[in-house]
Each structure stands twice: as structure tokens, then as C-alpha cells.
C-alpha positions in Angstrom: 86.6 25.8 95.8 83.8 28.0 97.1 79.8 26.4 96.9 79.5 29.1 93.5 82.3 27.6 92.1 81.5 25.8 89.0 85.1 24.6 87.3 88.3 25.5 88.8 91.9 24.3 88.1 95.2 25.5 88.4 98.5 25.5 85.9 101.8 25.8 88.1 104.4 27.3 86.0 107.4 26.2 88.2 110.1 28.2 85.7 108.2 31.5 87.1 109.6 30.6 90.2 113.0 29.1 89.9 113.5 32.6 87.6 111.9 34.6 90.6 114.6 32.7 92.8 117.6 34.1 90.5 116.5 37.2 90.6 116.3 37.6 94.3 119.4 35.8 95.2 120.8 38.6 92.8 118.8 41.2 95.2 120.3 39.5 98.3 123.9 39.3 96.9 123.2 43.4 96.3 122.3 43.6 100.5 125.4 41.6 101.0 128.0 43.7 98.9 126.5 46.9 100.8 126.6 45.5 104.5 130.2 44.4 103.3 131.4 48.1 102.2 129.6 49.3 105.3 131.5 47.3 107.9 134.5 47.0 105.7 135.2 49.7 103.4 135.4 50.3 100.3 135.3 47.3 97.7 138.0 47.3 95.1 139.6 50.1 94.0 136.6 51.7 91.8 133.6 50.6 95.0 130.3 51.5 93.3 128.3 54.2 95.6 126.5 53.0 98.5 123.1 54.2 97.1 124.0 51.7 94.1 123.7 49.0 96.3 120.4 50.4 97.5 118.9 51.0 94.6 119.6 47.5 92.8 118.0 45.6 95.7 114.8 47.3 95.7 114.6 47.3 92.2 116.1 43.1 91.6 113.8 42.8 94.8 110.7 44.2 92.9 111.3 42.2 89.9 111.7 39.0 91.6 108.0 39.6 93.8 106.7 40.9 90.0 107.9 37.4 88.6 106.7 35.6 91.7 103.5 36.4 90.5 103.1 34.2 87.6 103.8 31.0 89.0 100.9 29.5 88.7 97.5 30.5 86.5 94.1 30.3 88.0 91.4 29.6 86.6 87.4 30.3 88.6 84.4 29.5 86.9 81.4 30.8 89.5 77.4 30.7 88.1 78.3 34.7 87.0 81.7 34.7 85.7 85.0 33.5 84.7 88.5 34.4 86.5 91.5 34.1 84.8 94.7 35.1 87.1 97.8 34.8 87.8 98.7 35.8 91.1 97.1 40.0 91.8 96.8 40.0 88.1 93.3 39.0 87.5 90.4 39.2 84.5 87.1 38.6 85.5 84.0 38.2 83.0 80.8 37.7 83.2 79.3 35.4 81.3 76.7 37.9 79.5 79.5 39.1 78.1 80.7 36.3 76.5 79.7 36.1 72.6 81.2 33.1 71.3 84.0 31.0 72.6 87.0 28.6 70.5 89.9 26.5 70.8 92.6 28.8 69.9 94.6 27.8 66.8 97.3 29.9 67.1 100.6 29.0 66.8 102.6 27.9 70.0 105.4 30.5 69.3 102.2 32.8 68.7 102.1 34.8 72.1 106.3 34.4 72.4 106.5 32.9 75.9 104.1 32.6 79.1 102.3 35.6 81.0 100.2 38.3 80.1 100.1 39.2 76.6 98.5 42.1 74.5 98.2 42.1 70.3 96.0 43.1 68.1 95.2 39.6 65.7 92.8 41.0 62.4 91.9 44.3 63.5 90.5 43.1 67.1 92.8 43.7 70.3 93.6 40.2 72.1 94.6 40.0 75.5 96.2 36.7 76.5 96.9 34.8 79.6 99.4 32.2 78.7 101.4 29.5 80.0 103.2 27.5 77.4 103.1 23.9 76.7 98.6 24.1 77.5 96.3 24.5 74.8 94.3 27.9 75.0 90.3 28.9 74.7 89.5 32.1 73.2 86.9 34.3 74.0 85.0 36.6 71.6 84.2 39.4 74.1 80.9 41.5 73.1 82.6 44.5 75.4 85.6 45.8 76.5 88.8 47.6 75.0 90.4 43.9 74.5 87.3 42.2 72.2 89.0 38.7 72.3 90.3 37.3 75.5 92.8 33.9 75.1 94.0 31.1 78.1 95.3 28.4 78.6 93.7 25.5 80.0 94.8 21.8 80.8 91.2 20.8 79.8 89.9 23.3 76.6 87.5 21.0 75.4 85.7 20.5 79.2 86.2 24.2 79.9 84.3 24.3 76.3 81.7 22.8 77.3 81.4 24.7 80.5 81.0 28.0 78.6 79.0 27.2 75.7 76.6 26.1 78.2 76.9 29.0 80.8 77.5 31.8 78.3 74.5 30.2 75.7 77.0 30.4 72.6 77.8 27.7 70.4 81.1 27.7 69.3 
């Protein structure tokens, strides 16, 4: 927590990892099968190419770092502006451009699982930074291509507070 910081808390979301995990040990058993038809020859009596091999590691390794990333949701409140990020994968606004800010009602099967989210909810585009089970703030967003920004928070009704007062609205 920097001297600027005015709220900060973080949501570990320890599925993200343990799926992050599967998907690598798939990547590494992909390394293995190739080192093994290297060394070895050819596995079974169809063996897949060795560029197969290749191929699926990078790629399983890619989506295991990509999952990686949401393990955990950040959430920075400075004196100009709120971040909102899980992992590289970061929103930053400033508070100026905050018009009004409320719980959000929506349903918990609303947003279909946790991550990063885009709809469109009554005409407006919504772009949502969720981790299920936490209750989530919305943001009515005076700029922007995504007009109404939702996430989740352990505390909504403190982080409430924090922006009606920082932001001027009044919920």
C-alpha cells in the first residue's frame, strides 16, 4: 500500500490457480510425450507428429499463464482513481469520471462465472470484473465505450462510501 493509496484489498480466487495447474501439467505431460518419441521412437503405432507435441505445449502453456492471471482481483483506490485488476489485466478510472456508483443487483448467475466480462444490460455496454461468491459495485461511467463498469468487492458498502465521497455522487 503506497502513501496515495486510499482503500486497497485483494480477492484470491484460488480455483484460477488449481485450473491453471491442470492446464500446465497437461503442457508438461505434452514436453514429456515429445522428449519420449525423440529418444525413443515412435509412440504407438499411429505417433502424432513431433511438431504436435510442440505446438500443444506452447499453446496449453499459454493458456495456463492466461489463467494464472486471474487468481486474485485487486482492487487500488489512490486520491485520483480506482484500479480494478486482475493480474496485467487492469481498469483504471479516475474519479472525475465517475457519475454515480451502486450495489449491483444482478443476479449471481448474471455474469456466468468469474473474470472479465463484457454485455450490454438496457442499451448501455457493462464491463465486469468478477469473482463469484462477492457482492459487486457498479459504476455509472460518464465516458468511455463501456458506460457502466461492475466488481466485486468483500466490502461494497465501505468501498461505497469511499466513492460517493471521492467521486462527489450520491448513489
Amino acid at each position: 500500500m503506497t502513501s496515495d493509496t486510499v482503500y486497497e484489498e485483494t480477492i484470491p480466487f484460488p480455483l484460477g490457480l488449481i485450473a491453471a495447474g491442470i492446464i500446465s501439467a497437461f503442457a508438461v505431460l505434452m514436453l514429456v510425450l515429445l522428449v519420449l518419441q525423440l529418444t525413443g521412437g515412435p509412440l504407438g503405432s499411429s505417433p502424432a507428429p513431433d511438431w504436435f507435441y510442440i505446438v500443444m505445449f506452447v499453446f496449453l502453456s499459454a493458456i495456463g499463464i492466461f489463467v494464472a492471471n486471474f487468481r486474485k482481483l485487486t482492487i487500488r483506490f489512490t486520491s485520483q482513481s480506482i484500479t480494478v485488476a486482475f493480474g496485467m489485466m487492469k481498469r483504471t478510472m479516475l474519479w472525475g469520471d465517475i457519475e454515480d456508483c451502486f450495489r449491483d443487483e444482478s443476479p449471481a448467475f448474471a455474469y456466468a462465472g468469474w473474470g472479465i466480462r463484457m454485455t450490454k444490460v438496457r442499451g448501455r455496454w457493462r464491463l465486469v470484473y468478477n469473482v463469484v461468491g462477492y457482492p459487486g459495485v457498479l459504476l455509472s461511467l460518464r465516458v468511455g465505450r463501456f458506460r457502466e463498469f461492475v466488481f466485486s468487492t468483500k466490502n461494497a458498502d465501505q468501498v461505497l462510501d469511499i466513492i460517493r465521497r471521492h467521486a462527489g455522487t450520491t448513489g
